[in-house]
N, CA, C and O of each residue as an XYZ file, in Angstrom:
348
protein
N     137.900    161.071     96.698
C     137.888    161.009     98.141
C     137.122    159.793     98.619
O     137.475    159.148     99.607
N     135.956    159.474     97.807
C     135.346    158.491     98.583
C     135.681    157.621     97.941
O     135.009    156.705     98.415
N     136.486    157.043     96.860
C     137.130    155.875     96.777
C     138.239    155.491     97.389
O     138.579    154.334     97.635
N     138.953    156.748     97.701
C     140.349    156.160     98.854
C     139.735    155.558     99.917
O     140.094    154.502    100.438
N     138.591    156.400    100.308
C     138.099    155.592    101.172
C     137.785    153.985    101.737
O     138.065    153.252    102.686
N     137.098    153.987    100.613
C     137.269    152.511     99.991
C     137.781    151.605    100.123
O     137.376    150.568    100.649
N     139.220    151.946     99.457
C     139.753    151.313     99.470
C     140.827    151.014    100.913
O     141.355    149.943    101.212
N     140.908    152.093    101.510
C     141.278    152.012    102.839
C     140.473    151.001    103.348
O     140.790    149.875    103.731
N     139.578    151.452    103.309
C     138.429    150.570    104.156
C     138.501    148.517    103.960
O     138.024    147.615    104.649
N     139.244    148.521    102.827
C     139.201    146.955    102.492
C     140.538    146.391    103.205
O     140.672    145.168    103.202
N     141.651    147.269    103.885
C     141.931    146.236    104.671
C     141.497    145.634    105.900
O     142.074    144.672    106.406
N     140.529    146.168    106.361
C     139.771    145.309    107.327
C     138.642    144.177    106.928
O     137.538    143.908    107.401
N     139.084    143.867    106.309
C     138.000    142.655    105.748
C     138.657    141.050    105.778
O     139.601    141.064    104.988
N     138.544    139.980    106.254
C     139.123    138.800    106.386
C     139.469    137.910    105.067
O     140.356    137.072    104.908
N     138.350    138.433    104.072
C     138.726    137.788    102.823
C     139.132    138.713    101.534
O     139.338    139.922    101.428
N     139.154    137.765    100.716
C     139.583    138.773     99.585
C     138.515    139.564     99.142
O     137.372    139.107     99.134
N     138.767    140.693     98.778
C     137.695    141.597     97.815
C     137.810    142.512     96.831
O     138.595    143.459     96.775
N     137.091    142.222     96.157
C     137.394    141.837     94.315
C     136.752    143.315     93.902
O     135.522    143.348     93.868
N     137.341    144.324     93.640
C     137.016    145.236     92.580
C     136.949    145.647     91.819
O     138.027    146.099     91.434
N     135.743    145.907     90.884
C     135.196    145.597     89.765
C     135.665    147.194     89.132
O     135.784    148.071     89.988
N     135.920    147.570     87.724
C     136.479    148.392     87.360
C     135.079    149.259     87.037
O     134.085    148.598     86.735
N     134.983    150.574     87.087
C     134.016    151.533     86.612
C     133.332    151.215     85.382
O     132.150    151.361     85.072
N     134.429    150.695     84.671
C     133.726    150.892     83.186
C     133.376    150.004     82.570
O     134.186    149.136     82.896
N     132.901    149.694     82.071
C     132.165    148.382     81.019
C     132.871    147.908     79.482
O     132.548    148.386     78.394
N     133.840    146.919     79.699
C     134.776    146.516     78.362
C     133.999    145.450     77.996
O     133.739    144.529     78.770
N     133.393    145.553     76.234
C     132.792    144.364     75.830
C     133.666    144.004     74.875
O     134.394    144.818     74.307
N     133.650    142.469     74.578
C     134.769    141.852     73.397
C     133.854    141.408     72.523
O     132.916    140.714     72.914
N     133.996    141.722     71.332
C     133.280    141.072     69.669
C     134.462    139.619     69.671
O     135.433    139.344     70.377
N     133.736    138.877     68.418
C     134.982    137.383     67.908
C     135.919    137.993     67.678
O     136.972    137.623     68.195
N     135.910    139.091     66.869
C     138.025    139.347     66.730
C     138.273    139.747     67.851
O     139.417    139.399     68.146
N     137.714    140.401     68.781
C     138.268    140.678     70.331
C     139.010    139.456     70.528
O     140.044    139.171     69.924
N     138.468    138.784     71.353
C     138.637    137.559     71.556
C     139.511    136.614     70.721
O     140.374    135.888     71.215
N     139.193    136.690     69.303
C     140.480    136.233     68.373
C     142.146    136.655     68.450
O     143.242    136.116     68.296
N     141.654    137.794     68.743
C     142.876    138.598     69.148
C     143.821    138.222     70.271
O     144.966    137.774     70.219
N     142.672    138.666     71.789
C     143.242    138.351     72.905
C     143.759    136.693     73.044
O     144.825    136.320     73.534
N     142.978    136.072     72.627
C     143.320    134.537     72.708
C     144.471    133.718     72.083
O     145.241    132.904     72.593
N     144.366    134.121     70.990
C     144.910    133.468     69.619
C     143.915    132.150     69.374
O     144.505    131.337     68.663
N     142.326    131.614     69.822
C     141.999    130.840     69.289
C     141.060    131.321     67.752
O     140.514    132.326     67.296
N     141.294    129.939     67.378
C     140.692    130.496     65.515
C     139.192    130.839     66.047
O     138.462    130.783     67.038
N     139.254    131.238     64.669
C     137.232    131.804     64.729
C     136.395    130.835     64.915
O     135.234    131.108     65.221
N     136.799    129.549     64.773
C     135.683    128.497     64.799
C     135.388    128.479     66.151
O     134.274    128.675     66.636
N     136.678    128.176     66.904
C     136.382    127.991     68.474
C     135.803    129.401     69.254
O     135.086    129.557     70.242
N     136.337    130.155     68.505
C     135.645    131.409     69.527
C     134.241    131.428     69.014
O     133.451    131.095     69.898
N     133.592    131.754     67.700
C     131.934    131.367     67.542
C     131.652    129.973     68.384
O     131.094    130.251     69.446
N     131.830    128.834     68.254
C     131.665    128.032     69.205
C     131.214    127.932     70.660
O     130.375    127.293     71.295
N     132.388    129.089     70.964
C     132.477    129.909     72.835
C     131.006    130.426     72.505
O     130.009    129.791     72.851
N     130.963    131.397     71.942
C     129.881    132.678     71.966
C     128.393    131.770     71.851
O     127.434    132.225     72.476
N     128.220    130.588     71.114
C     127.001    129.889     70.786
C     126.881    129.197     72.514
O     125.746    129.176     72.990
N     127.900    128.726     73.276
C     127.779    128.174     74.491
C     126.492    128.976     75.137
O     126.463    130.152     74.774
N     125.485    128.610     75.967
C     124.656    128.911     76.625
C     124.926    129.250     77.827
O     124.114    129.998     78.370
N     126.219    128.780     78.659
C     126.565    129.522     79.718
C     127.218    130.173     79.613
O     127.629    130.579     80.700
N     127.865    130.823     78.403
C     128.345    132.237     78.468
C     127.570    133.785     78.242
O     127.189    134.326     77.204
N     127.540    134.039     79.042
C     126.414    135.343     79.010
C     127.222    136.334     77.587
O     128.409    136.290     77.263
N     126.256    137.060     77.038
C     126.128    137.525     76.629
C     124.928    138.710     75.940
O     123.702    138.625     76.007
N     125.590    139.577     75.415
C     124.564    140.849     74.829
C     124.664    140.992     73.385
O     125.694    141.208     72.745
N     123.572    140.860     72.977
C     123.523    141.452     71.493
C     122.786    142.389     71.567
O     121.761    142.490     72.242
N     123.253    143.118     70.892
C     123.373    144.466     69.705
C     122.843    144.350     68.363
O     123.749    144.347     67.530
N     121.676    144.254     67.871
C     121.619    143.954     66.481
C     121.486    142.136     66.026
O     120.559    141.344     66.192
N     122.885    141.964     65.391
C     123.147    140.662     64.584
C     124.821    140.456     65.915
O     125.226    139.315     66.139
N     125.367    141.407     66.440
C     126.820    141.038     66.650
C     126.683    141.082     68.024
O     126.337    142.129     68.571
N     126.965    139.846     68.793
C     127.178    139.599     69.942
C     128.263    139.921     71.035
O     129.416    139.519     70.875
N     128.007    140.425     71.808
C     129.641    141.078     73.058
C     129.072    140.122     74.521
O     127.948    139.909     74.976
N     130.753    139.617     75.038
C     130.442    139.742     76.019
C     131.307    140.518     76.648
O     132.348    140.871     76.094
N     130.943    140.937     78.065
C     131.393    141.622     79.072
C     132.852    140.622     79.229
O     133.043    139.430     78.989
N     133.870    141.859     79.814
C     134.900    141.368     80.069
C     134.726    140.409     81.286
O     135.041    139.244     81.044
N     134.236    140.702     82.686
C     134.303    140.167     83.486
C     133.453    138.786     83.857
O     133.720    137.917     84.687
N     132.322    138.904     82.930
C     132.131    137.295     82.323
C     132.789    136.489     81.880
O     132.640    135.323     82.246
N     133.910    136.902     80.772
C     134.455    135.872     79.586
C     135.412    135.613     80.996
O     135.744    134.445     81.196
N     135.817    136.542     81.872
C     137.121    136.163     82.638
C     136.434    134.780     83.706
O     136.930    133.661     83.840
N     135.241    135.290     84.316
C     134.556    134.259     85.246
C     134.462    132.557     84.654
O     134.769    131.469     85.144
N     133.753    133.096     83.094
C     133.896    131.590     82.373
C     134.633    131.322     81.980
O     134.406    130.249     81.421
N     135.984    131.750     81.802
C     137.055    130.855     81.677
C     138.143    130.377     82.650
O     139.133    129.655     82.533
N     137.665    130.950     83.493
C     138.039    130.532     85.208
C     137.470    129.124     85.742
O     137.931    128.336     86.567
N     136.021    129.095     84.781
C     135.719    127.173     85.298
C     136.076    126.578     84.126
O     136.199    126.868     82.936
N     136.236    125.377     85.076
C     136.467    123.962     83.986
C     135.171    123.375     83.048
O     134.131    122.878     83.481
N     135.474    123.543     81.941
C     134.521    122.896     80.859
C     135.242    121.701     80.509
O     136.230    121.701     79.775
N     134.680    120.573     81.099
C     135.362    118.950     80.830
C     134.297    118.499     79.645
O     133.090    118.501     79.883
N     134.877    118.075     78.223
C     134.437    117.527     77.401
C     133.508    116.702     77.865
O     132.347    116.733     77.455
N     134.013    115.736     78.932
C     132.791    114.455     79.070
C     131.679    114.581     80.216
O     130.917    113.729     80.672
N     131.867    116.106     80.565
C     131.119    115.861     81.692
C     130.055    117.211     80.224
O     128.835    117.114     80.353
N     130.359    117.892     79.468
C     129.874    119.329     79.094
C     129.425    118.697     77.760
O     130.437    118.321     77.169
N     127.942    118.345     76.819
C     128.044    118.025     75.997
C     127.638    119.056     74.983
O     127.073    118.895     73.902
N     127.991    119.987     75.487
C     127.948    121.196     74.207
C     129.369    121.017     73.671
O     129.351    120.619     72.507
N     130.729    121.213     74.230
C     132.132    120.940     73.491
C     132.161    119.398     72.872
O     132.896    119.089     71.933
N     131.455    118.678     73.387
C     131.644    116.862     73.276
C     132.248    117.121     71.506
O     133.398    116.752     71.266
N     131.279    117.853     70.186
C     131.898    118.130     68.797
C     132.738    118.728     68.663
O     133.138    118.934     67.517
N     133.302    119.206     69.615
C     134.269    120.507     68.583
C     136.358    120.056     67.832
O     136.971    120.895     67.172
């Protein structure tokens, strides 16, 4: 009930608005190996990046779905980003 609400309620709003799902999906490297098709090098690569948030667990690192989606929504330009400048 109080999410129809909700969501009723969002067509009065002028801009877009973005709803975030209840539940919490984290991706490991084969996640991501998977969803992507990039090899393991580049996805450890991703995961070592410093602006990609992330959580560890132990030794094995996740990130949140709606991070990996945010950071791969911006542009990482080789010459402007010198963490990719090697890869």
């Amino acid at each position: 009930m109080l999410l129809s609400r909700f969501i009723n309620s969002m067509e009065y709003y002028d801009r877009p608005v973005y709803v975030l799902s209840p539940e919490v999906i984290m991706y490991d490297v084969q996640d991501i190996m998977r969803l992507t098709g990039y090899s393991k090098k580049t996805v450890l690569k991703l995961f070592n990046d410093p602006e990609l948030p992330k959580l560890y667990i132990g030794k094995k690192a996740l990130v949140e779905a709606h991070a990996l989606i945010a950071y791969c929504a911006t542009t990482h330009d080789k010459t402007e980003d010198p963490f990719w400048n090697d890869l």
